[in-house]
C-alpha positions in Angstrom: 0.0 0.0 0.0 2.9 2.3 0.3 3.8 1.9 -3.1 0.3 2.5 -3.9 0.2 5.3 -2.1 4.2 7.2 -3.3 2.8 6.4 -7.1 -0.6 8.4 -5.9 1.2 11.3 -5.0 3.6 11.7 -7.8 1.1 11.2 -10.5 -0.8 14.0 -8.7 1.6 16.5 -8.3 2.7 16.1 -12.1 -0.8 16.9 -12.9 -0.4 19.5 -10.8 2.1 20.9 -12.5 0.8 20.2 -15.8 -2.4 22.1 -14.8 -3.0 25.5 -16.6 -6.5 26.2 -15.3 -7.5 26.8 -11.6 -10.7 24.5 -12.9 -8.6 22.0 -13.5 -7.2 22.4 -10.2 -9.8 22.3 -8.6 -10.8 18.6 -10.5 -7.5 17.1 -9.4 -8.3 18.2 -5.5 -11.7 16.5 -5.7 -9.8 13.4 -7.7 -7.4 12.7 -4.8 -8.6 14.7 -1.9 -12.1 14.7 -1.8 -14.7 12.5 0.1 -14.3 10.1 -3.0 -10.7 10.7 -3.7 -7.7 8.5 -3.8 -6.2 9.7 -0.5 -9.3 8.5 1.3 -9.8 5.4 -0.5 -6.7 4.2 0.8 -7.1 5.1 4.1 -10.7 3.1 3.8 -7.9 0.4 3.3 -6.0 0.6 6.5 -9.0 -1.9 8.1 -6.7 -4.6 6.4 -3.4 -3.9 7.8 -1.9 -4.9 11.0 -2.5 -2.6 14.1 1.0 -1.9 14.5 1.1 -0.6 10.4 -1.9 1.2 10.7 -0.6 4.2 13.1 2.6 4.7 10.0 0.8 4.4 7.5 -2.0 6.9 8.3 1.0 8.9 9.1 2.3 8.5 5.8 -1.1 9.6 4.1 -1.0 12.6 5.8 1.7 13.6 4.7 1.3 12.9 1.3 -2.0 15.0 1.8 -0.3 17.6 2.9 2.0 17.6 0.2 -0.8 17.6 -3.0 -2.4 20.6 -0.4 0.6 22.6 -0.6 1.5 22.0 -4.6 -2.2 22.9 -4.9 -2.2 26.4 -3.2 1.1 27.3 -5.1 -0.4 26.4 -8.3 -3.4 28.4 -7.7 -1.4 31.3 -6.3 0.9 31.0 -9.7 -2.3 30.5 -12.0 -3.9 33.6 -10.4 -1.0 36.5 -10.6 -0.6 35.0 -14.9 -4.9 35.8 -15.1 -4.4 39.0 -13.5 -1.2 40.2 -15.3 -3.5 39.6 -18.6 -6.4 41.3 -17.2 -4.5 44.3 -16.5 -3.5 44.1 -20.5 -6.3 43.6 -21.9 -8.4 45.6 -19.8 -8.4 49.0 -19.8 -10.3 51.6 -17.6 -10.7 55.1 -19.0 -10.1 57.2 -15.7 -11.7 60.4 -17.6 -15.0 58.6 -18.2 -17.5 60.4 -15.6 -18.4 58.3 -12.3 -22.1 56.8 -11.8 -24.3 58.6 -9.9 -25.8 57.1 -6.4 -29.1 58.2 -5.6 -29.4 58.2 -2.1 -33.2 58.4 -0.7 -34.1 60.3 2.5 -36.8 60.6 4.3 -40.4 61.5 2.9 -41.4 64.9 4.5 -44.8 63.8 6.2 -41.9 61.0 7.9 -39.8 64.2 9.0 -42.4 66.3 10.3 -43.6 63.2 12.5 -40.5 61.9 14.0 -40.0 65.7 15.2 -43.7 65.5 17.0 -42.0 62.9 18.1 -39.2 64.1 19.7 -40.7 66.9 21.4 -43.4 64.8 23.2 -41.1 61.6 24.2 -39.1 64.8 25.6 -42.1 65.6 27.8 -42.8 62.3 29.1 -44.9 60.7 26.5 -45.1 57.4 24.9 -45.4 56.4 21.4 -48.3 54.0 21.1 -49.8 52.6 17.7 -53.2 50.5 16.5 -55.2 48.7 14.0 -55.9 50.4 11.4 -58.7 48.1 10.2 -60.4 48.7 13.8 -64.1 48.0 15.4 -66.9 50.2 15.3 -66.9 50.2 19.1 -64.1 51.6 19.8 -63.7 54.5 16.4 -67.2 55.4 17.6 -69.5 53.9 20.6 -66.5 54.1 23.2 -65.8 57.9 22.0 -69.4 58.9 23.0 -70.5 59.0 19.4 -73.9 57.2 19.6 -75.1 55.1 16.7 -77.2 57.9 15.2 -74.7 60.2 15.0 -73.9 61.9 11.2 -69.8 60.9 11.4 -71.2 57.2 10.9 -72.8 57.8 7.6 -71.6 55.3 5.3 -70.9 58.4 3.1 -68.3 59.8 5.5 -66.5 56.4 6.9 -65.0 53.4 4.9 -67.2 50.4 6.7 -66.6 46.9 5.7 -69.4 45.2 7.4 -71.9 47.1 10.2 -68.8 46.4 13.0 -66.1 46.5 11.4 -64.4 49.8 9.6 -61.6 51.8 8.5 -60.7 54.2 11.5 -61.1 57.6 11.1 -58.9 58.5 13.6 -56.4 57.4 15.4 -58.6 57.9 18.9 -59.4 54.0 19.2 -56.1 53.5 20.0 -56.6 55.8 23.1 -59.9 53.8 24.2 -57.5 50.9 24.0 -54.8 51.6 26.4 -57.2 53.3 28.7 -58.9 49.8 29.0 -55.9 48.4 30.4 -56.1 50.3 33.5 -52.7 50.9 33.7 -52.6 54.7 34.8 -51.3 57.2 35.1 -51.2 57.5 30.7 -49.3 60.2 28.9 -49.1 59.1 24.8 -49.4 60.0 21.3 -51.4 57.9 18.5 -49.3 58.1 15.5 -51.3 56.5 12.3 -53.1 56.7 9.2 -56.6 57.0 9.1 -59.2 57.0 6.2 -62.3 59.3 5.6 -64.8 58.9 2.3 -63.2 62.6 1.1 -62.3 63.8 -2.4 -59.1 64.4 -3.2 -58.3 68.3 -3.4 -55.6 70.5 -2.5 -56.4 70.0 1.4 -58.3 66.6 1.8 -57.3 62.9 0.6 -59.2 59.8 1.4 -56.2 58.3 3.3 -54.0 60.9 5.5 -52.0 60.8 8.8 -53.0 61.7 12.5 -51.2 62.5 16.0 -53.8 62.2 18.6 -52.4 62.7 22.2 -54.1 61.6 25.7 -53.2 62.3 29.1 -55.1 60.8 32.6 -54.4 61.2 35.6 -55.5 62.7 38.5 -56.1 66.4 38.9 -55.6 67.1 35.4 -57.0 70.0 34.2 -57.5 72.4 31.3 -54.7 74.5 32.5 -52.2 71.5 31.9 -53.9 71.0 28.4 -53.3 74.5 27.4 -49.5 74.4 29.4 -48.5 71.6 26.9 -50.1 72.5 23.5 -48.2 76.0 24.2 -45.0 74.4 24.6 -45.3 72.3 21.9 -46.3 74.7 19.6 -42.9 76.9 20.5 -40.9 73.5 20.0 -42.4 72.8 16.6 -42.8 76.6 15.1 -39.9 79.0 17.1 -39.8 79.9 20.6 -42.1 83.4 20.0 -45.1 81.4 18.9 -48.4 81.6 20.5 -51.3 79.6 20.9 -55.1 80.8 21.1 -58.3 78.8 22.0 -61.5 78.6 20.8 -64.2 77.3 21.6 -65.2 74.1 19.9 -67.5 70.6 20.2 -66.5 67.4 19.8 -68.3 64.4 21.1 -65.3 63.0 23.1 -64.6 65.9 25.3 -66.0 68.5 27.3 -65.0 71.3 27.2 -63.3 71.7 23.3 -61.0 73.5 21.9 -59.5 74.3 18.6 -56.5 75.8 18.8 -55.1 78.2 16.8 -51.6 79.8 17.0 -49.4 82.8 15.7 -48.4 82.8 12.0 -44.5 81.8 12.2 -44.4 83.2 8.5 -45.1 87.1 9.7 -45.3 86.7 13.1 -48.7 86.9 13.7 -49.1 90.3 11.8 -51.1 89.0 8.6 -49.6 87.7 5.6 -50.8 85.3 2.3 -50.2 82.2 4.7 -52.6 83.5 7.1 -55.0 84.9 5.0 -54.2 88.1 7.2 -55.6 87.1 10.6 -52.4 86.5 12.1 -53.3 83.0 13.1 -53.3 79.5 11.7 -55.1 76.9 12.7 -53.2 73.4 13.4 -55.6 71.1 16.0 -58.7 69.8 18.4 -58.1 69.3 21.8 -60.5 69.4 25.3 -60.6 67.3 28.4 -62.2 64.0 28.2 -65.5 63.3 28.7 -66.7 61.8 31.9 -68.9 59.6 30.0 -65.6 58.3 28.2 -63.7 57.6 31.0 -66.9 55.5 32.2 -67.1 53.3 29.4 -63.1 52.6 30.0 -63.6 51.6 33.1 -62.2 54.5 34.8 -63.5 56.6 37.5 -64.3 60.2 36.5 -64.4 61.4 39.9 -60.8 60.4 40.7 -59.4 61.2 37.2 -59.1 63.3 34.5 -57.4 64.1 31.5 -57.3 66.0 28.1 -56.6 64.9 24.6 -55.8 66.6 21.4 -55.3 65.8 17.5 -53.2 67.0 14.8 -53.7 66.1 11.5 -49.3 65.3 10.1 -49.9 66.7 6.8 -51.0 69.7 8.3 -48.1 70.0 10.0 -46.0 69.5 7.2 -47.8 71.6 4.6 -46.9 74.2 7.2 -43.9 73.9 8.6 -42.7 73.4 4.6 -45.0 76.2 3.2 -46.4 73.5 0.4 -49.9 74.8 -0.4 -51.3 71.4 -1.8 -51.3 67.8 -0.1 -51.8 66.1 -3.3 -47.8 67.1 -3.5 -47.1 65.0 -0.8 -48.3 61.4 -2.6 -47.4 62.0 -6.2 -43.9 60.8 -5.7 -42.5 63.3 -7.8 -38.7 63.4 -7.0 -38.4 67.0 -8.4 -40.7 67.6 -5.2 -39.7 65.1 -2.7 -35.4 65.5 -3.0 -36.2 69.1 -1.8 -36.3 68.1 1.6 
């Protein structure tokens, strides 16, 4: 077997050296290497050799293994610098030839204005919390005080799939949600997108984006509510900003608000973005309504709380001075790489 096994290794280091390809190279490793190579045949063959043989011999076919190894690696080494010496011939790379462009993406704007709403509430305390969007009609309408009668269930106004289940139209059910876990004190925001039967103009789309904000706790009161809309307004639009209330309904809370504040284009002294009031409208806020806090399970006379809602394209039409939302969904990278 030793003779076998000296005539195995010369005949494969001759091919070896013979080789001109790395293919081919690689062939004569799986001929006398591999699983099904020489080399291991022979060592299949050790069962019929003595026990004091055994022990030299599979020394021996080690070495002859590592041997072929060795030839093969310098062969491939050699094979490899020839290939690249002719690449670098025959190939030739004209360095005055202008480079490929990489368009890098950013963020979309309606992505930018949110993740600064962010910020400045996680900064106050608040926790980002997110829902269905495909959600029940209990909780978009019944557990928001908004009986079954009421006109904002017209099947002309909401996007219902059967009589319980529906498109949310704001992103409110997600507050009904986390009040129901009983876990208080709660201080979030509802980031989502919501859906409303609307034709598509300049200010209104059938799918947009809300930021709906709740608060409860005890001996919260509308004082608090106006304390951190006013903060958040300077945050968002420059520390000189301003904030007005009005009064307002909305079925969830009582009292209501909309809430207005100074135009950060002329500084409240009347301009084209203002339509010369001074003041811009941006949300809908008020404490919640007893009744509310009832159907969540928690006790009105030991807690209260306010909530408000932004609309995010609002924001961003805004903040970005783009007088049409349709602007923000056309995908038009002459528009979008501006941000």
């Amino acid at each position: 077997m030793e003779n076998k096994l000296k005539e195995l290794k010369e005949e494969a280091l001759k091919q070896i050296e013979a080789s001109e390809a790395l293919d081919k190279l690689n062939e004569i490793r799986v001929a006398y290497l591999g699983k099904k190579g020489e080399l291991t045949a022979l060592l299949k063959g050790m069962k019929d050799l003595s026990s004091e043989e055994r022990p030299k011999f599979g020394q021996l076919v080690n070495d002859a293994r590592k041997v072929i190894e060795e030839k093969l690696e310098e062969s491939k080494n050699r094979l490899a610098s020839v290939i690249r010496e002719e690449q670098l011939k025959t190939e030739v790379i004209d360095v005055t030839l202008p480079a490929k462009k990489s368009n890098v993406g950013h963020r979309h704007p309606n992505m930018i204005a949110l993740e600064e709403v962010e910020r400045i509430f996680i900064g106050m305390g608040y926790e980002v919390v997110e829902g269905p969007e495909i959600e029940y009609d209990y909780y978009n309408f019944e557990a928001l005080n908004i009986p079954a009668n009421h006109p904002a269930k017209d099947e002309q106004d909401t996007f219902y799939i059967n009589d319980k289940i529906l498109l949310r139209t704001q992103t409110s059910p997600v507050q009904v949600r986390e009040m129901e876990k009983g876990k208080l004190p709660i201080r979030m925001i509802a980031p989502g997108r919501v859906f409303r039967s609307d034709e598509v103009d300049a200010t209104h789309s059938p799918s947009f984006h809300q930021i709906e904000g709740l608060v409860i706790d005890k001996n919260i009161t509308f004082a608090d509510l106006k304390g951190t809309l006013a903060e958040f307004a300077k945050e968002l639009f420059g520390p000189q900003t301003k904030v007005k209330f009005r009064p307002h309904h909305f079925p969830f809370t009582e009292p209501s608000a909309e809430v207005d504040v100074t135009c950060f284009k002329c500084g409240g002294k009347g301009c084209r973005m203002c339509k010369g009031s001074g003041w811009i409208e941006i949300l809908g806020c008020g404490m919640v309504h007893p009744h509310v806090l009832e159907m969540s399970k928690i006790d009105p006379k030991e807690y209260t709380g306010f909530a408000f809602g932004v609309g995010l394209e609002r924001i961003a039409l805004l903040k970005y001075e783009i007088d049409d939302m349709r602007l923000l969904y056309e995908n038009d990278i002459r528009f979008l790489k501006q941000f």
